[in-house]
C-alpha positions as CSV (number, residue, x, y, z in Angstrom):
1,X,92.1,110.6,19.1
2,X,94.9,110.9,21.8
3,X,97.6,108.4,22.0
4,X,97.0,106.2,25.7
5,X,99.8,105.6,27.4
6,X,100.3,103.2,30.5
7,X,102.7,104.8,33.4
8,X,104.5,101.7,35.3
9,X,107.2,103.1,38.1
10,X,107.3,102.1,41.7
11,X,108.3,105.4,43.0
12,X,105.4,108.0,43.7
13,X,106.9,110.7,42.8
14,X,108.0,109.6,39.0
15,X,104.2,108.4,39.1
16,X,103.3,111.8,39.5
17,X,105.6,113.5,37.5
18,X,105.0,111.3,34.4
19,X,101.1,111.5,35.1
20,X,101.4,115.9,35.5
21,X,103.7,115.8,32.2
22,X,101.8,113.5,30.2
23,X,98.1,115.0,31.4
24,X,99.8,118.7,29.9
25,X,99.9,116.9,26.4
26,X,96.4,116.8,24.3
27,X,97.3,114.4,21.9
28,X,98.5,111.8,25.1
29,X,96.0,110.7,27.7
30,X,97.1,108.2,30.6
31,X,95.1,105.2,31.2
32,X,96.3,103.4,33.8
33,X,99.4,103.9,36.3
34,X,101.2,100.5,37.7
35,X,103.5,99.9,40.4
36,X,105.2,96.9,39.1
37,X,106.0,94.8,36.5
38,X,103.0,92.3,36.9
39,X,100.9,95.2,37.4
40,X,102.1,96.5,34.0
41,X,101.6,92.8,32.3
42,X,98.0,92.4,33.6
43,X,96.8,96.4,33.4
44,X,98.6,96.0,29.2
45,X,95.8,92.7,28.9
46,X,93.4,94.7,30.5
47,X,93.4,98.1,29.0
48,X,95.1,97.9,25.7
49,X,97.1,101.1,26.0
50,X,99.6,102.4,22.9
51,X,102.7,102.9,24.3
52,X,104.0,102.1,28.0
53,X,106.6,104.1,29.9
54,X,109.2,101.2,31.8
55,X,110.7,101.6,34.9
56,X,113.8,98.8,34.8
57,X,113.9,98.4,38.4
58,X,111.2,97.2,40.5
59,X,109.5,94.7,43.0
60,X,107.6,91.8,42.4
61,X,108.6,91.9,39.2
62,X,111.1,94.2,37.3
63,X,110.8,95.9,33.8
64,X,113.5,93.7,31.6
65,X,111.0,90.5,32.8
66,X,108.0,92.8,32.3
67,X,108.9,93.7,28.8
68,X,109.6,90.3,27.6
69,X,105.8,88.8,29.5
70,X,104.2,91.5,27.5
71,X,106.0,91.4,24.3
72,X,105.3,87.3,23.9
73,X,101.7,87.8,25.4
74,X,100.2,91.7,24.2
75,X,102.7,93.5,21.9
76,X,103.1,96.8,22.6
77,X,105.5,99.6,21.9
78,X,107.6,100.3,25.4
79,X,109.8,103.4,26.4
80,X,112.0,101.9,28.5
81,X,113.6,104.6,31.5
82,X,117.0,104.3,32.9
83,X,119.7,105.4,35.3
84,X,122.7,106.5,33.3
85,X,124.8,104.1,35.7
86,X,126.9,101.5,34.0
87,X,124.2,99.0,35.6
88,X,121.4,101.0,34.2
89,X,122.8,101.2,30.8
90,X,123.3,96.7,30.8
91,X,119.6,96.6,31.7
92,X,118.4,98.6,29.4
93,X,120.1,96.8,27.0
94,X,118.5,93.8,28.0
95,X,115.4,95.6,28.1
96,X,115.7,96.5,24.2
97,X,116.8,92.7,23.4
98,X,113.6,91.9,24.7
99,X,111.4,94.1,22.5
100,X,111.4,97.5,24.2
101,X,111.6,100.5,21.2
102,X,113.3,103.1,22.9
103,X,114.9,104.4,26.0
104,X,114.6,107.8,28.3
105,X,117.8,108.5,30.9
106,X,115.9,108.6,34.4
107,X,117.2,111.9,36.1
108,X,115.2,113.4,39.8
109,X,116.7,116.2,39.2
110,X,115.5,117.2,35.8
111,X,111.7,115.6,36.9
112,X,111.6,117.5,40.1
113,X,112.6,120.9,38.4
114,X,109.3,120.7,36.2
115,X,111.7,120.9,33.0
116,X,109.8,122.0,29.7
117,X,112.4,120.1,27.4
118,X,111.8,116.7,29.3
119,X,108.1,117.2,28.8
120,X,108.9,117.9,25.2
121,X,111.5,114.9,24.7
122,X,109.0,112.8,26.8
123,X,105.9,113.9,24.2
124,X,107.9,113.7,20.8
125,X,109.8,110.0,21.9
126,X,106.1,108.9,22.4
127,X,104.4,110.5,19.2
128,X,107.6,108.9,16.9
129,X,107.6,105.2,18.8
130,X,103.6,105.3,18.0
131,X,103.2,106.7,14.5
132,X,101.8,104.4,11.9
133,X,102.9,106.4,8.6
134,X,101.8,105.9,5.2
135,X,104.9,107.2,2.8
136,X,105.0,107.6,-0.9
137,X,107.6,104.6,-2.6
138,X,111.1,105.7,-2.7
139,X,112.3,105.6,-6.4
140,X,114.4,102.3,-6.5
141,X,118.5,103.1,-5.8
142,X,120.6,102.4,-9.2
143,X,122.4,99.3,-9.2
144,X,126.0,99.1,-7.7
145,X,128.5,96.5,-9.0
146,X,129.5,94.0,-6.3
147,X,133.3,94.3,-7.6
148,X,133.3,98.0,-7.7
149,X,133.0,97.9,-3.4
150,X,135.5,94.9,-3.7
151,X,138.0,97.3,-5.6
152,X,137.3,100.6,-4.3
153,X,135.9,100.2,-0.3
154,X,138.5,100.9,2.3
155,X,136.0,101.6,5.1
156,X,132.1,100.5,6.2
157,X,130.6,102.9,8.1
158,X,127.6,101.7,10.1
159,X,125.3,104.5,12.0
160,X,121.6,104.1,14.0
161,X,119.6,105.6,16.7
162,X,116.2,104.4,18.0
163,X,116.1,100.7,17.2
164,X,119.6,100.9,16.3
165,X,121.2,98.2,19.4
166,X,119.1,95.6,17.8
167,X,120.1,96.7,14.3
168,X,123.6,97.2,14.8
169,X,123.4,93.2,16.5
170,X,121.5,91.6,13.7
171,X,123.9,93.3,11.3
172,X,127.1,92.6,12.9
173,X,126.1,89.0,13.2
174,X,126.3,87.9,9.8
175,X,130.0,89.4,9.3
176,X,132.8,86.7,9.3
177,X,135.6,87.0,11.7
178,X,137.9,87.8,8.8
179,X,135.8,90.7,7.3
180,X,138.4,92.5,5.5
181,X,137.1,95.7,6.1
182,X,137.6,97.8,9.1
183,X,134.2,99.4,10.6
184,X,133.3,102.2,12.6
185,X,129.7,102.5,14.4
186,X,127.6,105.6,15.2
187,X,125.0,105.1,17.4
188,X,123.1,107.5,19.2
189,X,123.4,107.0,22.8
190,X,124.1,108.8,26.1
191,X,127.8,109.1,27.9
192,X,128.2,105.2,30.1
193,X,126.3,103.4,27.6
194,X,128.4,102.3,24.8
195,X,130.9,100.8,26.8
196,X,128.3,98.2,27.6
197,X,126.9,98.3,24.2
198,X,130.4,97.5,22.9
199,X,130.9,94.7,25.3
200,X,127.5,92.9,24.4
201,X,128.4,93.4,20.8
202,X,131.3,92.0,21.1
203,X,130.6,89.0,22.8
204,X,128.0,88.3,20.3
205,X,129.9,89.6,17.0
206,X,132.7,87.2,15.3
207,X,134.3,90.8,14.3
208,X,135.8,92.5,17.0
209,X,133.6,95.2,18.6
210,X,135.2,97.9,21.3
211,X,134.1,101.4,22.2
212,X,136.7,103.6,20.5
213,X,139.3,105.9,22.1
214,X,141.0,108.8,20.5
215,X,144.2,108.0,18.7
216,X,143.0,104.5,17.9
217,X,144.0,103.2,14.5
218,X,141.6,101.5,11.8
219,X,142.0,97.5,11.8
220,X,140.6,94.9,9.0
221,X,137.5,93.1,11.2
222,X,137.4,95.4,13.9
223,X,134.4,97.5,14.6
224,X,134.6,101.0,16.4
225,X,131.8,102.2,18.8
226,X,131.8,106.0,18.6
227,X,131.4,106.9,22.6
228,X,128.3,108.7,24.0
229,X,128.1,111.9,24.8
230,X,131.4,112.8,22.2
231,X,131.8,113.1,18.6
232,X,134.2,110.5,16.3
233,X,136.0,111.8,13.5
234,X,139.2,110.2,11.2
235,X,141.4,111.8,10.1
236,X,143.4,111.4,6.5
237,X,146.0,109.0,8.4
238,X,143.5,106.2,9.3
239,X,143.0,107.3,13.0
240,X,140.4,108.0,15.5
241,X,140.1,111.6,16.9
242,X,137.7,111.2,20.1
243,X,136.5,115.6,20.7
244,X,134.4,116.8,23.3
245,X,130.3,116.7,22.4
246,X,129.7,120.5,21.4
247,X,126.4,121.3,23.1
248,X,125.2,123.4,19.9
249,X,124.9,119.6,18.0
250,X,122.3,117.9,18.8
251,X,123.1,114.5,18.5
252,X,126.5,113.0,20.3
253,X,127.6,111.1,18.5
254,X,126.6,112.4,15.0
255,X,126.5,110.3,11.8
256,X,126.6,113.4,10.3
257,X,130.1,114.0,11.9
258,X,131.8,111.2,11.8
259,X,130.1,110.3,8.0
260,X,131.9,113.7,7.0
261,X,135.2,113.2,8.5
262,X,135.2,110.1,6.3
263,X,134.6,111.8,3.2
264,X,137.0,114.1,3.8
265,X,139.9,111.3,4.6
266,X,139.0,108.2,2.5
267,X,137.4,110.1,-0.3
268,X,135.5,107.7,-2.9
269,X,136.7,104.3,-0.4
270,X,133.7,104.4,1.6
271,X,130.3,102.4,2.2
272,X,127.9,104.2,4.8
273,X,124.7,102.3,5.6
274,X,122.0,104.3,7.9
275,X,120.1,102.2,9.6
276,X,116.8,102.7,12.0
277,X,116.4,106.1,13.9
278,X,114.4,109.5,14.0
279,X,115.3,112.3,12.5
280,X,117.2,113.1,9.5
281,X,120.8,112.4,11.3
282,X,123.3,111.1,8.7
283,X,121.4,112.9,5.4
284,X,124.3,115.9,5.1
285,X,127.3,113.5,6.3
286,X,125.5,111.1,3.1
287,X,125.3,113.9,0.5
288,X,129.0,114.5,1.4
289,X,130.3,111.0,0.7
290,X,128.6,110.9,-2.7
291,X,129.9,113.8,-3.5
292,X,133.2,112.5,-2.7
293,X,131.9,108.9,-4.8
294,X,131.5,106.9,-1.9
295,X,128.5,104.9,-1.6
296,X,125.7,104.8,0.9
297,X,122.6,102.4,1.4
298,X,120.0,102.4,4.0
299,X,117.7,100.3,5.5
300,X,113.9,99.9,4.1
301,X,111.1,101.2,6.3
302,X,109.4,97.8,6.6
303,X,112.2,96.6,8.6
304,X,113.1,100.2,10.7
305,X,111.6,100.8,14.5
306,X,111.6,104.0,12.8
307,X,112.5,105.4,9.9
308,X,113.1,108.7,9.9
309,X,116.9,108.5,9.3
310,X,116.9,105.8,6.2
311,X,114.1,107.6,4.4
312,X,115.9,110.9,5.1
313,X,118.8,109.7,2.9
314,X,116.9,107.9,0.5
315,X,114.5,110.9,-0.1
316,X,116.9,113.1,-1.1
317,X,118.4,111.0,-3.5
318,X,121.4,109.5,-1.4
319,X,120.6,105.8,-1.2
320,X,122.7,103.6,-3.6
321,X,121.0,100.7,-2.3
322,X,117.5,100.1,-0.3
323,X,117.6,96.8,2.0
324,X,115.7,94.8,4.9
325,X,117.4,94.5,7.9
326,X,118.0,90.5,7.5
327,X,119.6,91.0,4.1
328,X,122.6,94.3,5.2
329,X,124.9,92.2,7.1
330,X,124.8,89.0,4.3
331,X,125.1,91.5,1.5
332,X,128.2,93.4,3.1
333,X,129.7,90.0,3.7
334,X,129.1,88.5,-0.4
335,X,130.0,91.8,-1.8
336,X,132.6,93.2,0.6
């Protein structure tokens, strides 16, 4: 049966656009089109739809308000769109506080030039945010000493992608301010949003949390955003290189990248843990820390938005340790 998906935008022409897009896709059919966020909170009682696409800025009521009404009142998996404005990226990230999955940049351009790939980014984001999937166990991780990462970690790498803001919060939280470690996120995220992102982690984290800048040297209890739209990479003297995003990788920033850089400069001294996200980024930049002897764990699927990334790593044999969400952050702080 096809996925139904509720359009809510108060410009006619994204109506359209989304509705033509969506209507080319036989596995997504559109039940319902609102113009506002009250709209969207009644039409979501009304017709029960499996995903919503958000607009974040509208009359009578806007999406951030929407998504939080229909998150306490019908649950229901949101795609949030946005303007790649500083503004656009702080909503948005209010928008996924309050419950929304996932998040599309908002471009007129790319909509009004019938784009194939924003059809096909559009389709797949839906499809992953929706799936229900039944996996096979993951063989439980052997056992890691707690005074083994006392003695050997010299860096915690944390890296994410859809679901990963909330993640990366939840973790962060339970770290104390003297966390002797220093940290470097990877989260994927466009160019102008993790400049925000850092500032809201930050302001929420007893660690220090900044968006990273090339030449920037590791510190004890300081966290590291990787910036959108470029990939972060360390080099064997402890610092940040910031290098252009190469358009042939998919993913800027890359866990990938910036877990192999690690390997290569810290050797058997670090911890990666790869949280929530589709995909399998992170499973090569994994397979070279262990082969370095660092360590890696990832988060369990009951706990992931999705959990393509964490169960790439475990699958192929990666994962030193398999843990909930609630329990990464309390476990880095015992152990570390």
């Amino acid at each position: 049966m096809p996925i139904n998906v509720l359009v809510v935008d108060d410009s006619p022409f994204f109506q359209r656009r989304l509705r033509e897009m969506l209507d080319e896709c036989a596995d997504l059919n559109v039940v319902g089109v609102a113009a506002n966020g009250r709209e969207a909170v009644a039409m979501t009682k009304n017709l029960r739809p499996d995903v919503i696409t958000m607009d974040y800025e509208m009359p009578v009521m806007d999406g951030v308000s929407a998504v939080r009404q229909i998150m306490a009142e019908q649950p229901t998996p949101i795609l949030m769109f946005s303007s790649l404005t500083y503004e656009g990226a702080r909503i948005t990230l209010d928008a996924l506080d309050a419950g929304a999955v996932d998040f599309l940049t908002k471009d007129f351009a790319e909509a009004s030039a019938h784009a194939p790939t924003l059809k096909q980014t559009l389709h797949d984001r839906i499809m992953t945010i929706c799936a229900r999937q039944v996996r096979a166990p993951v063989a439980p991780a052997r056992a890691i000493q707690p005074a083994l990462l006392r003695d050997r970690v010299k860096l915690l790498l944390l890296g994410a992608s859809t679901g990963g803001p909330v993640a990366l919060s939840e973790v962060l939280a339970q770290l104390p301010e003297n966390f002797p470690l220093p940290i470097v996120l990877v989260q994927h995220m466009p160019e102008n949003f993790t400049r925000p992102f850092a500032e809201r982690l930050d302001a929420t984290a007893r660690v220090r949390v900044r968006e990273a800048q090339d030449g920037d040297i590791l510190v004890a209890g300081t966290a590291l955003l990787a910036p959108g739209g470029k990939q972060l990479m360390l080099d064997r003297l402890g610092r940040v290189r910031i290098l252009p995003g190469d358009e042939r990788v998919n993913y800027r920033p890359s866990l990938d990248i910036t877990f192999g850089s690690a390997a290569n400069a810290f050797a058997d001294q670090v911890l990666a843990v790869v949280l929530t996200g589709m995909g399998s980024d992170g499973c090569e930049g994994a397979r070279l820390i262990k082969q370095n002897g660092g360590f890696v764990w990832s988060q369990d699927q009951a706990s992931c938005v999705v959990d393509g990334m964490p169960m790439a790593v475990a699958r192929a044999g990666l994962t030193d340790r398999v843990l909930s969400l609630s329990d990464i952050g309390a476990t880095l702080a015992r152990e570390l």
